[in-house]
Backbone as numpy.savetxt, mean C-alpha at the origin, in Angstrom:
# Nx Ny Nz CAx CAy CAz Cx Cy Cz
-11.01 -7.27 13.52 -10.12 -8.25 12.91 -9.42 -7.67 11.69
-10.29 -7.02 10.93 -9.75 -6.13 9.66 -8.59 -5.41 9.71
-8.74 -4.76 11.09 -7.71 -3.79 11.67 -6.28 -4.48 11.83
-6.71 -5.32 12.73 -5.75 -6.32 13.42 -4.68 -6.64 12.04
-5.22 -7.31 10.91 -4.62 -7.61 9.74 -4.26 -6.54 9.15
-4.48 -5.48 9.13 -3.87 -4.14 8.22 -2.69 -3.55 8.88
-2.65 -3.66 10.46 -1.48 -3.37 10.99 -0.79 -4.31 10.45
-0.93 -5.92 10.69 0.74 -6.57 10.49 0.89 -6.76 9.01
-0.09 -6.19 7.83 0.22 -6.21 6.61 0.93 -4.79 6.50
0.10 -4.09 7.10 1.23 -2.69 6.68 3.03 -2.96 7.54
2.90 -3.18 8.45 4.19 -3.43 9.26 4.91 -4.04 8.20
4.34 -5.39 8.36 5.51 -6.19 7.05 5.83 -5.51 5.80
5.35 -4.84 5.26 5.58 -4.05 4.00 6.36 -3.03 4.60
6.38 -2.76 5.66 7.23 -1.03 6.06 8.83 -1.70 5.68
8.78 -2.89 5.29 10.64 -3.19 5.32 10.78 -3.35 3.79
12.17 -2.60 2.98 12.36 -2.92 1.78 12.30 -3.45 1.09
12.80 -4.93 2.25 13.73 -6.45 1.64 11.89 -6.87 1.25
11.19 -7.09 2.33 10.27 -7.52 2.19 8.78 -6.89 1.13
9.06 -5.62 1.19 8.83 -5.24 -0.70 9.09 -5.95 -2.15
10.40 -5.72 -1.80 11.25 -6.68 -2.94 10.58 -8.01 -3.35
10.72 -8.82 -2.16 10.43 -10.10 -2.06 8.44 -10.36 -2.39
7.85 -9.54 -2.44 6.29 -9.34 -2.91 6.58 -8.43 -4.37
7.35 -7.93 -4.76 7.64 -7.23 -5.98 7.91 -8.77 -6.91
8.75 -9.18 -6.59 8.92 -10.49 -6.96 7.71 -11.57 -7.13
6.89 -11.68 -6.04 6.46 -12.55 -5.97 5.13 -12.28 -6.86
5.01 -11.22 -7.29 4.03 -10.35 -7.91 3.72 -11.24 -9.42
5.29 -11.67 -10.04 5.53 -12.03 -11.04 4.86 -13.50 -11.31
4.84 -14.21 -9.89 5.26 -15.82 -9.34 5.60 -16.14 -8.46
5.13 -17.61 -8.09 5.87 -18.20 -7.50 7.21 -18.22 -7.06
7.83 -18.56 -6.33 9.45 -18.68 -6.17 9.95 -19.31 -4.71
10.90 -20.04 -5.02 11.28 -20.88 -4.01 11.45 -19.71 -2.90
12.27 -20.02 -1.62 13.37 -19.54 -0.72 14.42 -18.85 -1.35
15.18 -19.80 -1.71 16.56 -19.81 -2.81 16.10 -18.74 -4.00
15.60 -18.65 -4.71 15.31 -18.26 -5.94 14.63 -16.89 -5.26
13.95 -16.10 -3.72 13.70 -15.24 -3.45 15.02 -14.62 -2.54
15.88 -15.26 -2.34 17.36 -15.08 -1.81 18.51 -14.46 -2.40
18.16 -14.77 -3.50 19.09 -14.42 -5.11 19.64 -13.14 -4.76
18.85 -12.18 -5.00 19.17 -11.06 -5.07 19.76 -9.84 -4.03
19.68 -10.71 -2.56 20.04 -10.37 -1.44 21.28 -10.96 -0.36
22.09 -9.54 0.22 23.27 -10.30 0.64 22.92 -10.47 2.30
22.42 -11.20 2.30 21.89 -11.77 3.16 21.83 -13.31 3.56
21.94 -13.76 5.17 21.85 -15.56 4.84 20.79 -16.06 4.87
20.09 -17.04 4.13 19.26 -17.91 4.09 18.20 -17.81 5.68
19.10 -18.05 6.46 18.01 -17.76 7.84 17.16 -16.23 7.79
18.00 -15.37 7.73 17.77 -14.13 7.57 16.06 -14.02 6.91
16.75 -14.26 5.42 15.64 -14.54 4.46 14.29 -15.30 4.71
14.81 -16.53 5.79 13.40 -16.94 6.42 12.67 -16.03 7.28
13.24 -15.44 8.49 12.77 -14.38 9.04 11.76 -13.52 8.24
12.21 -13.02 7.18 11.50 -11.96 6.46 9.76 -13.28 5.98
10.06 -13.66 5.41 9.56 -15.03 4.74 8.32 -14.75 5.82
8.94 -14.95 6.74 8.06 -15.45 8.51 6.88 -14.37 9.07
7.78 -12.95 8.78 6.89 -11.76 8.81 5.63 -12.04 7.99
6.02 -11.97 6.90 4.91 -11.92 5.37 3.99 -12.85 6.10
4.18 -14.11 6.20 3.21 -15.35 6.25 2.52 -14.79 7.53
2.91 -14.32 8.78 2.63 -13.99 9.72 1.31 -12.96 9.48
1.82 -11.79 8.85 0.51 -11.01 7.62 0.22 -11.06 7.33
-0.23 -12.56 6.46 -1.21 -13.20 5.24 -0.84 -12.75 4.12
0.07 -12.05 3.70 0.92 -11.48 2.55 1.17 -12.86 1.57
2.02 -13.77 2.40 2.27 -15.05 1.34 2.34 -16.37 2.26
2.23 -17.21 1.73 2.35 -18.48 1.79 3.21 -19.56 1.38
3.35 -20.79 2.39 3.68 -21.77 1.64 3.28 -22.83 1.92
3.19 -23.72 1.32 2.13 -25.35 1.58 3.06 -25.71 1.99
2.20 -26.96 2.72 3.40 -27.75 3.92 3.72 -28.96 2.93
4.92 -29.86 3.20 5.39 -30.91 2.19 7.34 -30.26 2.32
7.46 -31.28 1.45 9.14 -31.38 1.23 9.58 -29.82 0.69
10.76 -29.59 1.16 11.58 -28.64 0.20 11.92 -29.26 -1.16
11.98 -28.23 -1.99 11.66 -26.73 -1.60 10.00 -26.55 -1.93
9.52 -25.48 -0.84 8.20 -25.39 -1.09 8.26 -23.98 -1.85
7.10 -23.68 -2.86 7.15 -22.72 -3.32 6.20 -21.66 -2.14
6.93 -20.29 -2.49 6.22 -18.90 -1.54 5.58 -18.61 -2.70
3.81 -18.30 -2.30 3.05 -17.77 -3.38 2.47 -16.62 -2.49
1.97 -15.15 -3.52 1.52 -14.11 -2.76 -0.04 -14.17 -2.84
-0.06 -14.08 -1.14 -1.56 -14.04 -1.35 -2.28 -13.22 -1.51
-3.11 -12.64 -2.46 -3.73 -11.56 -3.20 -4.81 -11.03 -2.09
-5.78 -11.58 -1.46 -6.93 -11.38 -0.92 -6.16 -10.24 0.18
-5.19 -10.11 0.63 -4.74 -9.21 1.89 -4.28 -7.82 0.96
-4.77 -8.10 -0.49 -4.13 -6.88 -1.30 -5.55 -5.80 -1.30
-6.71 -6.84 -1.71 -7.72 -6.58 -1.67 -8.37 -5.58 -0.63
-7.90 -6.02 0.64 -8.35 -5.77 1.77 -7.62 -4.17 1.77
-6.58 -4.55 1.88 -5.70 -3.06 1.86 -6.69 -1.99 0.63
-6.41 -2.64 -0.38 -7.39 -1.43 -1.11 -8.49 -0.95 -0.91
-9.24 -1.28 -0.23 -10.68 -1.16 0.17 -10.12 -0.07 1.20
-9.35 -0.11 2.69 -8.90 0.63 3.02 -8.68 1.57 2.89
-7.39 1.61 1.92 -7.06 3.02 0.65 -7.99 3.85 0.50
-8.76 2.86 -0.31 -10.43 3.67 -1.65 -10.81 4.57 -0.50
-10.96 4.28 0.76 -12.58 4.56 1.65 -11.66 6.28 1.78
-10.57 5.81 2.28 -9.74 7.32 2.66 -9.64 8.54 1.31
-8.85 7.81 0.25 -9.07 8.66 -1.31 -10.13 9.17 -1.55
-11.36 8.90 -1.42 -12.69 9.42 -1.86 -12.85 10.52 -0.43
-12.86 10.20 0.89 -12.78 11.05 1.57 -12.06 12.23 1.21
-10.60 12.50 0.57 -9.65 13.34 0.33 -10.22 14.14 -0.89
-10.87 13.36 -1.52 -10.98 13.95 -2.61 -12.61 14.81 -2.69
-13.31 13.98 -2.05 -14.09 14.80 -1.48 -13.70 16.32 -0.69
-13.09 16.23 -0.08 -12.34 17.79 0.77 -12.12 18.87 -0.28
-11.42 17.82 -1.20 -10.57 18.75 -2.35 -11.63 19.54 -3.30
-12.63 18.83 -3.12 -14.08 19.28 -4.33 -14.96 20.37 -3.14
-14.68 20.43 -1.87 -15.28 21.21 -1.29 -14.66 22.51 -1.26
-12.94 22.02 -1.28 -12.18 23.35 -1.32 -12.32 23.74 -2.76
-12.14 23.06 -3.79 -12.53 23.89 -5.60 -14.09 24.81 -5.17
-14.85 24.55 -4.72 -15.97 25.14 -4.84 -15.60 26.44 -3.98
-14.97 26.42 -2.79 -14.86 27.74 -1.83 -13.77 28.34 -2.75
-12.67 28.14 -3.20 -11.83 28.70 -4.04 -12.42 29.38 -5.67
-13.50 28.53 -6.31 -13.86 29.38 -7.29 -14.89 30.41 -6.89
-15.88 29.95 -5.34 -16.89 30.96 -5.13 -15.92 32.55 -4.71
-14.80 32.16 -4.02 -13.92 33.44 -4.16 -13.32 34.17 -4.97
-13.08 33.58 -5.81 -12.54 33.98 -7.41 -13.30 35.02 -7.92
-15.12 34.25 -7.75 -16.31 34.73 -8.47 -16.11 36.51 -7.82
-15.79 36.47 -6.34 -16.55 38.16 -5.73 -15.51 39.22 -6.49
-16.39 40.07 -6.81 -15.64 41.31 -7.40 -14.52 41.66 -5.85
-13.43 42.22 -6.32 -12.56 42.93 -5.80 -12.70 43.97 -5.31
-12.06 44.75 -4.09 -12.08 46.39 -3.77 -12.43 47.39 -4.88
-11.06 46.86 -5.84 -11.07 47.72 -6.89 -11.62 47.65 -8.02
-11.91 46.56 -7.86 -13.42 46.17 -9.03 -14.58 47.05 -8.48
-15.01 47.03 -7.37 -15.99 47.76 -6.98 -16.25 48.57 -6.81
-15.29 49.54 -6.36 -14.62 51.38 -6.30 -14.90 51.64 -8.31
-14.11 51.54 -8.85 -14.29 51.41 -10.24 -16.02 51.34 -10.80
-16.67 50.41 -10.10 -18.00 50.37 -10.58 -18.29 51.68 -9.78
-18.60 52.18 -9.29 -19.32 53.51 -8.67 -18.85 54.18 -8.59
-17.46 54.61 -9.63 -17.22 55.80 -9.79 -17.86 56.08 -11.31
């Protein structure tokens, strides 16, 4: 299920508009209209995107009259990071295996370090 949700959260984020519109929402709340502002785009359009997100658990909106406010839902941020972390520590782990093979090579004397000693 974890999975299932990290694809259509990552998908929905693979689009700009819909960056923007969680960049925004980062701040607050915000209507339709008031997440429309900044885009030349029509109102339907803007629902579409709207439609993705909610579809991803990204954001929300309560049911009732317009205008309803879009709020971002944090817990699918959560999830993603946990994701992230597990891979970063893997990477970085690699990276501490390669410092160790890179300084144990550093450490061996050279050809000509060693010719030099026994002459």
């Amino acid at each position: 299920m974890a999975a299932d949700t990290l694809s259509r959260v990552f998908a929905a984020l693979a689009d700009p508009t819909r960056r923007d519109m969680v960049s925004r929402l980062a701040s607050g709340d915000a209507t339709v209209n008031q997440l429309a502002e900044p885009f030349q785009m029509s109102l339907q359009a803007v629902y579409k995107h709207l439609k993705v997100l909610e579809d991803a658990g990204v954001v929300s909106r309560l049911p009732g009259p317009q205008p309803r406010p879009v709020r971002l839902e944090t817990e699918v941020f959560d999830l993603m990071e946990k994701w992230i972390e597990r891979y970063r520590r893997q990477a970085e782990e690699r990276y501490r295996r390669l410092d160790a093979v890179l300084t144990a090579l550093n450490e061996q004397p050279t050809d000509d370090e060693q010719k030099g000693s026994a002459a």
